[in-house]
Legacy VTK file of the C-alpha trace (Angstrom):
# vtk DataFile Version 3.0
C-alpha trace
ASCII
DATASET POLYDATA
POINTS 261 float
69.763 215.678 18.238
73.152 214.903 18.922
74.339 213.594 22.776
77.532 214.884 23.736
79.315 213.062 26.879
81.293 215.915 27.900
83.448 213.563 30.528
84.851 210.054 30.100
87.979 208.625 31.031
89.117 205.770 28.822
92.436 203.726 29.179
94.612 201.392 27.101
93.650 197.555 27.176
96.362 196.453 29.144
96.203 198.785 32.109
92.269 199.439 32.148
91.235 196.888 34.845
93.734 198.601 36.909
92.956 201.706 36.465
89.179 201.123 36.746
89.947 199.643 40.170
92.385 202.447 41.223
89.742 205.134 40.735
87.013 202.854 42.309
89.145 202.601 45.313
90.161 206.243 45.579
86.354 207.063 45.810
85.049 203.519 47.582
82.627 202.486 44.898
82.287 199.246 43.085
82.831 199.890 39.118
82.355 196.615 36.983
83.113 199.036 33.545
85.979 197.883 31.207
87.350 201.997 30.702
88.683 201.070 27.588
87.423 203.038 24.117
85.275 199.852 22.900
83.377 199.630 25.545
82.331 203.277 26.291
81.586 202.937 22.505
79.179 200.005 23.496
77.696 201.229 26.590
77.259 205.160 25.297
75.819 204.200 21.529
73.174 201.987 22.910
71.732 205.042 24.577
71.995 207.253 21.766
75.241 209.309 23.179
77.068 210.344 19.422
80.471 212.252 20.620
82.259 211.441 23.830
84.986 213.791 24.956
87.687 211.635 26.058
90.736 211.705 28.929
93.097 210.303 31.300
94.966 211.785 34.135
98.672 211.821 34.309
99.300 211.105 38.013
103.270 211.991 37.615
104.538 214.081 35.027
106.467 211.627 33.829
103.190 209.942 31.939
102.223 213.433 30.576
103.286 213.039 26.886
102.697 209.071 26.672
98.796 209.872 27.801
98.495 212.767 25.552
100.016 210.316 22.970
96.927 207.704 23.193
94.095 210.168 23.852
95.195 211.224 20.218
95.470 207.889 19.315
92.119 206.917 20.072
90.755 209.534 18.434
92.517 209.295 15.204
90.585 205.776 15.675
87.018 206.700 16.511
85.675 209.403 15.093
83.270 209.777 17.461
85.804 210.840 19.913
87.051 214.211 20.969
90.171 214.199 22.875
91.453 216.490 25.816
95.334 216.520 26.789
96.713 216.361 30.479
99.055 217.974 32.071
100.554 218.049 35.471
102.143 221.005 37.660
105.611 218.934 37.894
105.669 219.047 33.824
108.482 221.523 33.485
107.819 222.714 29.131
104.021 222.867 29.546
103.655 224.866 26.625
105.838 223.138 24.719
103.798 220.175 25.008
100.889 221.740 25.011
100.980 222.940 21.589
102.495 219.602 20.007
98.977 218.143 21.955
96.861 220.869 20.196
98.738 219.947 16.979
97.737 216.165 17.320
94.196 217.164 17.413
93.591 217.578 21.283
90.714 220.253 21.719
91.560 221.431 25.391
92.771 219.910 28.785
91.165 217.774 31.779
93.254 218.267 35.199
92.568 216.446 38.286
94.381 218.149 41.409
92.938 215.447 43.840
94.864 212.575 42.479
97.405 214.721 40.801
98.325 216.038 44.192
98.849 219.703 43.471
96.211 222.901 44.163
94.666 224.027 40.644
95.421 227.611 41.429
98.994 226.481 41.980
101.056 229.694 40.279
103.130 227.197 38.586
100.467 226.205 36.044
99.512 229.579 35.492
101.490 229.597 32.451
99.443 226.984 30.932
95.651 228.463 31.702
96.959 231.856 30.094
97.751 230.152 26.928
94.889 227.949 27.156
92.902 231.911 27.495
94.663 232.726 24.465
94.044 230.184 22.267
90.388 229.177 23.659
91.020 226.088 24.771
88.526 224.395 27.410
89.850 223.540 30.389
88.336 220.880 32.525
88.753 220.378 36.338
87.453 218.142 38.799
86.049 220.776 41.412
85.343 219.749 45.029
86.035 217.154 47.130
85.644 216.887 51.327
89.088 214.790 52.025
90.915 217.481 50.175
91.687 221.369 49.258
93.536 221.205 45.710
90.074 221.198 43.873
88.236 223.516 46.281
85.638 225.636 44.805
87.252 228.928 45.970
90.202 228.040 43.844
88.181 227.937 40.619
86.758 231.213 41.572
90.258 232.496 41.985
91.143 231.231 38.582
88.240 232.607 36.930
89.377 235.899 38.484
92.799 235.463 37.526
91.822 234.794 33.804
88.343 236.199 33.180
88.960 234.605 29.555
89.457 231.174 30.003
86.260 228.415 28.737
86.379 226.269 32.580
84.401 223.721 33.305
83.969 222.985 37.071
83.182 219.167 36.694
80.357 217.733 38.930
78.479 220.634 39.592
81.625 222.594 40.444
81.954 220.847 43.580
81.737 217.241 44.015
80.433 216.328 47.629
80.163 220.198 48.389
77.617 221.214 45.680
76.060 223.960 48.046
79.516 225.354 48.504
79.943 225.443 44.940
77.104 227.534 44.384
78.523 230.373 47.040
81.334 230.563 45.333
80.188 229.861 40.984
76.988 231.177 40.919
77.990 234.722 39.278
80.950 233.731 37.241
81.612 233.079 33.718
82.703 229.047 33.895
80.402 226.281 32.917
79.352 223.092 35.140
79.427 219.972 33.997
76.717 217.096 35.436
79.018 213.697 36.040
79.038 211.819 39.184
76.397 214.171 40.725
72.932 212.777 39.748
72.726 209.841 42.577
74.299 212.194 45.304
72.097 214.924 45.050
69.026 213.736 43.697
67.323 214.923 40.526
64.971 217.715 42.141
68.069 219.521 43.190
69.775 218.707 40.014
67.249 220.896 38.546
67.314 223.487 41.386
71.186 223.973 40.505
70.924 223.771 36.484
67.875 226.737 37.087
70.034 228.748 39.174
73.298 228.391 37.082
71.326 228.495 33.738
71.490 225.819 31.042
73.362 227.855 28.866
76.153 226.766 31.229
75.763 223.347 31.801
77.003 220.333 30.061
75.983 216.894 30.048
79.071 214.104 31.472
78.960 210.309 32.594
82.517 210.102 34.257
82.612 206.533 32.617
83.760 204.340 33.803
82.440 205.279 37.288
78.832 205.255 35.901
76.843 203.502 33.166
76.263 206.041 30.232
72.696 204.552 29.795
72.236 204.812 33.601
73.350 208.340 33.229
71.047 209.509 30.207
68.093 207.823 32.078
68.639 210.062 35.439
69.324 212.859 33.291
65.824 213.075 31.212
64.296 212.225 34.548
65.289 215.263 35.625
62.443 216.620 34.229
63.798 220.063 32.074
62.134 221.559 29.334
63.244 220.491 25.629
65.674 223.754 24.608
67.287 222.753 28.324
68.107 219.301 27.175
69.088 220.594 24.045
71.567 223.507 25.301
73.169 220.711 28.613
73.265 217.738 25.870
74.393 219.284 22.814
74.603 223.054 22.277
76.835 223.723 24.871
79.343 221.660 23.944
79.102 222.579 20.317
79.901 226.066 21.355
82.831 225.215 23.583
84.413 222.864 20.899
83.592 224.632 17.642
82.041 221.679 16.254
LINES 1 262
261 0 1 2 3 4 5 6 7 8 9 10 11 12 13 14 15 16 17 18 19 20 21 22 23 24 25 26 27 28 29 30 31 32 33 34 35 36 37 38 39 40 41 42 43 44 45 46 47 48 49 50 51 52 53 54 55 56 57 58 59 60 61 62 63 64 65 66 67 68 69 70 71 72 73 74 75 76 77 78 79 80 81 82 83 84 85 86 87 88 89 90 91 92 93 94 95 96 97 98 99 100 101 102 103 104 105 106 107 108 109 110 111 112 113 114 115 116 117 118 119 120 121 122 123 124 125 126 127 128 129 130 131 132 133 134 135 136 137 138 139 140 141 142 143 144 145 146 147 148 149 150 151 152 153 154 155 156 157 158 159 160 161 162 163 164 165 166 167 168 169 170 171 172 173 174 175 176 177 178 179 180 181 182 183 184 185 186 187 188 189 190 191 192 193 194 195 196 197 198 199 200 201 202 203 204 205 206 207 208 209 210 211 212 213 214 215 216 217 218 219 220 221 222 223 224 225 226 227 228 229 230 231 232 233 234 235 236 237 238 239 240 241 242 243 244 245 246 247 248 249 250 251 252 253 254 255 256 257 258 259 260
């Protein structure tokens, strides 16, 4: 069976340390991974991960293309890799570059409001989701954070209601550090949920509490390397204790459906 890690970041040599310690900081953890494309590769094929989808957050619109740029260039380079574009609510011909991303390859779009610093139900990338709804592209979204409203739950239910079309994946349960809150608000929609950076904060009996009452059919299976060890990751997630068509549908289906692979 193939292992899909539906969420890793990955960054160029020269600015990965960085980077790596910029997100640690934002979130206070220690992180001791490299984020570059190598080592993901080394970490995530030891465990028997086969296909990583792969992203980085433009923090300013200014870095939008030259990202977008790299994630295809990375992928061009490891086949294993399938890349996502960003984008940023300050990035005035979205579209524009949205389409020359989907014609280097990129498969859909990660967003981050938190660090990006702008609500995801903000009307001005509106234009964006309805194209992404019209071309069905996946659209990935860090969902849910306590310091901060831009990635509130409620606003991915207003999107979903907005564009009852579009493939979203609320990342980390749909609600990172408000997983409960999450639920209120995702339960009866249409988006998927995506696992990363949830396992060690909620604990694997409600992991599988929260993947029986969403379904697996909606779940997908992510790391958030470099914040966690892919082999770490796998480990926690067969502990989890779900039946063999669950593991199959969170670690590979799912994503097979999403991406047309």
């Amino acid at each position: 069976m193939s292992i899909i890690d539906f969420h890793c970041h990955i960054y160029p040599e020269k600015i990965a340390e960085k980077a790596v310690k910029s997100v640690g900081e934002f979130y206070n953890i220690e992180m001791d991974a490299k984020g570059t494309s190598e080592h993901l590769i080394k970490l995530g094929s030891k465990c028997g991960i086969t296909n990583y989808v792969v992203h980085s957050v433009a923090v300013d619109k200014d870095h939008v293309q030259t990202i977008n740029n790299y994630i295809a260039s990375e992928c061009e380079e490891h086949k294993e890799f399938i890349g996502f574009m960003t984008m940023h609510a300050d990035y005035e011909n979205k579209l524009e570059e949205a389409e020359r991303a989907k014609k280097l390859g990129l498969k859909g779009v990660k967003i981050h409001p938190d660090t990006q610093k702008y609500n995801m139900d903000d009307k001005r990338m509106y234009e964006l989701y309805d194209y992404l709804q019209s071309e069905e592209l996946p659209l990935l979204i860090h969902t849910g954070d306590y310091r901060y409203s831009y990635s509130h739950p409620s606003r991915l239910r207003k999107l979903l209601d907005d564009f009852p079309r579009l493939i979203a994946i609320g990342a980390h349960f749909g609600g990172w550090s408000l997983y409960d809150l999450a639920l209120e608000y995702l339960k009866d929609t249409n988006c998927y949920l995506d696992t990363s950076s949830s396992l060690d904060y909620i604990g694997l009996k409600r992991a599988k509490e929260l993947i029986n009452i969403y379904g697996a059919e909606r779940i997908l299976y992510g790391t958030d390397f470099p914040m966690w060890s892919p082999d770490d990751e796998l480990k926690k997630f067969f502990n989890i204790g779900l039946d063999d068509s669950q593991n199959e549908l969170i670690l590979c289906k799912n994503a097979q459906r999403i991406l047309k692979l």
